[in-house]
C-alpha positions in Angstrom: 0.0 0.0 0.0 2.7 2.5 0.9 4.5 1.3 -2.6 1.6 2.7 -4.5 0.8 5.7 -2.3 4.2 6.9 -3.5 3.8 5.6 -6.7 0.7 8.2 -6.7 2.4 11.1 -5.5 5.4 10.7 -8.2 2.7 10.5 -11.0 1.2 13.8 -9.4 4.1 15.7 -9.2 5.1 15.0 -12.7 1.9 16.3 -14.0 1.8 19.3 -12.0 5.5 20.2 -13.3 4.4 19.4 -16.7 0.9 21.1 -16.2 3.3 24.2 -14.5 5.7 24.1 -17.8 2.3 24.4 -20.4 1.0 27.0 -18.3 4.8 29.2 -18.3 4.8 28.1 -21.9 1.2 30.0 -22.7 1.6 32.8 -20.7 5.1 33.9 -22.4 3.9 32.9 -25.7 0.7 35.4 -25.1 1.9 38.1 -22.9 2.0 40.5 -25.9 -2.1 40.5 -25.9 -3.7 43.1 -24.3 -7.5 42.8 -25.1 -9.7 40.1 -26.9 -9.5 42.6 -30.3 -5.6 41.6 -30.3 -6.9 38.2 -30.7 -9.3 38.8 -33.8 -8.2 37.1 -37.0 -9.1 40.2 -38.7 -6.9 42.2 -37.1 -4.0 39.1 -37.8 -2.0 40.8 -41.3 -2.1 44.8 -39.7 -0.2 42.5 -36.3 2.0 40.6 -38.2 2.8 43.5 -40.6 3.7 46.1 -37.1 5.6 42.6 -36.2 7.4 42.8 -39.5 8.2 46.8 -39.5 6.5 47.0 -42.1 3.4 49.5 -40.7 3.8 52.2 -38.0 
């Protein structure tokens, strides 16, 4: 019983490191977003264009 308890608690900590990693990953990846318009696929070629220098 105390085998698998630990067993248990291994498993658990790898997922919340791994769940910890995603979650670091997302946030750096969308930190640049400021409001749900920055998010609108219409607004996608003026973003990447400012992303490109190629727009004021």
């Amino acid at each position: 019983m105390e085998t698998k308890n630990a067993e248990t608690v291994a498993v658990q900590a790898l997922k919340k490191q791994r769940l910890d990693r995603e979650f670091s990953w997302i946030s750096r990846e969308f930190n640049h977003f400021r409001t749900l318009a920055d998010l609108d696929l219409e607004n996608a070629p003026y973003k990447q264009a400012v992303d490109l220098g190629l727009v004021d």
